[in-house]
SEKELUM-530526 format. One line per 5 residues: their letters; for each residue x, y negated, z of C-alpha. Coordinates in Angstrom, 2 decimals. Last residue first. Layout:
a) X/Y/Z; ... $
This chain:
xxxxx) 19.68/61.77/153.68; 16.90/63.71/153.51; 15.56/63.48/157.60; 15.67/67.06/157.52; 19.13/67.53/155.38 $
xxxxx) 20.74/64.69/157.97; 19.67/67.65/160.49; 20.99/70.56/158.85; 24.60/68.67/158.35; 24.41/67.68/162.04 $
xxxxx) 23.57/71.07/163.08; 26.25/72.67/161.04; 29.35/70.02/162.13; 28.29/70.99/165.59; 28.77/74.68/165.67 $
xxxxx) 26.50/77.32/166.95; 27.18/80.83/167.88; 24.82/82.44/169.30; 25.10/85.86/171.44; 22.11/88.58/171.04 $
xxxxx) 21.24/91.29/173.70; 20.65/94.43/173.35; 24.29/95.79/172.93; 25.40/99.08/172.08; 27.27/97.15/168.93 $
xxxxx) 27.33/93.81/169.18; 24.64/91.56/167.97; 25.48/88.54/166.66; 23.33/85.32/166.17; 24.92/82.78/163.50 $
xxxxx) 25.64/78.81/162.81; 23.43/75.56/162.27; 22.33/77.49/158.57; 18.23/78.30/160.84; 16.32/81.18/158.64 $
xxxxx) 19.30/84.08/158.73; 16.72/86.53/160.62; 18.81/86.13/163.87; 18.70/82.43/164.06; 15.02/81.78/163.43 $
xxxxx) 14.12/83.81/166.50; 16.79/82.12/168.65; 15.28/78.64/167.34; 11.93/79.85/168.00; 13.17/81.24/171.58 $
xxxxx) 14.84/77.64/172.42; 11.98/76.03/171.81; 11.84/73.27/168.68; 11.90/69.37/168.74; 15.55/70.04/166.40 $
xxxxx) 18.33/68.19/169.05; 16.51/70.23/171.73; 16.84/73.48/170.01; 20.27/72.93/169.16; 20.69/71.72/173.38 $
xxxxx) 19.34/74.68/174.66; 21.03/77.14/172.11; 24.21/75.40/173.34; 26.43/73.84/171.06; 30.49/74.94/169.76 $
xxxxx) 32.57/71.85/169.22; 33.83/73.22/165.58; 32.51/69.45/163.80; 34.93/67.65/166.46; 33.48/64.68/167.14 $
């Protein structure tokens, strides 16, 4: 698997047994190390980036392998 495969915010939050909105939350105030929310400029609106090879490192760190 290729550890830049880009993942949904649905499917992050999934994988981690939280809401998409908590994991969005968590995401813009640097809380969640499974990738980064950017805000462009004049923008409201947030766009995720998340990256595979993060969320499976963060998640092997939750179950403390």
């Amino acid at each position: 698997m290729d550890s830049m495969e880009r993942v949904t915010t649905k499917q992050a939050a999934k994988e981690l047994n939280m809401d998409v909105e908590a994991l969005q939350y968590l995401m813009r105030n640097d809380r969640l190390p499974i990738g980064y929310a950017l805000k462009k400029d004049g923008k409201t609106r947030h766009a995720y980036y998340i990256y595979r090879g993060l969320l499976d490192t963060y998640k092997q760190q939750l179950q403390g392998a």
